[in-house]
Each structure stands twice: as C-alpha cells, then as structure tokens.
C-alpha positions, -999 to 999 in steps of 0.1 A, spaced: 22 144 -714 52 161 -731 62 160 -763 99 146 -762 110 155 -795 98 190 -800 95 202 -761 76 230 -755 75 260 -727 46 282 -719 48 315 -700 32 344 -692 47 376 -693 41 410 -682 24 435 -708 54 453 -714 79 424 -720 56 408 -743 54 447 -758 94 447 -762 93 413 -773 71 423 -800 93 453 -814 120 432 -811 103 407 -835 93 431 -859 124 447 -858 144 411 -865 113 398 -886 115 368 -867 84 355 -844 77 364 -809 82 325 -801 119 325 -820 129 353 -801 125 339 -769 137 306 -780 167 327 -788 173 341 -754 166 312 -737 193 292 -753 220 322 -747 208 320 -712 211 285 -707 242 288 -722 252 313 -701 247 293 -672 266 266 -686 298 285 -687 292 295 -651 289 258 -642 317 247 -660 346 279 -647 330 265 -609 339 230 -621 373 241 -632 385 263 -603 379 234 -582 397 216 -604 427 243 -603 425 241 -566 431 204 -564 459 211 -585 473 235 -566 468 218 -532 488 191 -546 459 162 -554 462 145 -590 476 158 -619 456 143 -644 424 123 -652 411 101 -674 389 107 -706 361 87 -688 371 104 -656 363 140 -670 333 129 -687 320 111 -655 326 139 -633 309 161 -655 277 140 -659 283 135 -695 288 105 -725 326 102 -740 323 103 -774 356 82 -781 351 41 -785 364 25 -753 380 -6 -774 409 18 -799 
C-alpha cells in the first residue's frame, strides 16, 4: 500500500544516467534521491505551465469569438479542477 504522506517513486535507470546523476550529486553535495526529486518537480512544473497556456488560449479564443467576457471565482476554479481559496459567505 502507499504511503500517503511521504509518497514515494522507484525507477530504474540506465548505467550512465544514474553515473551523471551521481556527479551531479557530488558536484551539488546533495543525494542522488534529492536530485531527482529536484528534476521531477521542475518537470511537473513544467508541464503545468503547458497545461495552463492550453487552458488559456482556449480561453482567449472564446474571447475573441465573442462567447463570455468573464467568469466567476468559482467558475475558474471549477474549470480548472481546483478548490477556491476565498469563503463563499464574505
């Protein structure tokens, strides 16, 4: 079963990855493990900012074709898949 709070990843990489990875440990004096965490999180957010410009062109092109102006707060957040963070009763 997984561990919820502290999730964990294993992989298996190719001799001279992990070799690089290594240098690139030493070289930081950080852990093989940190590293990686590292570049997965700018990865992920990588991919985040690619989701979010698609997101937003569409967006721009219902502008443009003439379809609402605005939204909502909870409309963005909805459409987005995410929580509001502001109190629905101000």
């Amino acid at each position: 079963m997984a561990n919820k709070k502290n999730p964990r990843v294993h992989v298996t990489l190719p001799k001279e990855e992990y070799e690089m990875l290594c240098l690139e440990a030493k070289k930081k004096h950080m852990s093989v493990s940190s590293i990686l965490r590292m570049l997965a999180i700018v990865h992920v957010e990588e991919e985040e900012d690619k989701w979010l410009a698609i997101k937003a062109e569409a967006a721009e092109e219902r502008w443009i074709a003439g379809g609402r102006k605005t939204y909502t707060h909870e409309e963005v957040c909805k459409s987005f898949g995410i929580k509001s963070n502001i109190p629905k009763n101000r």
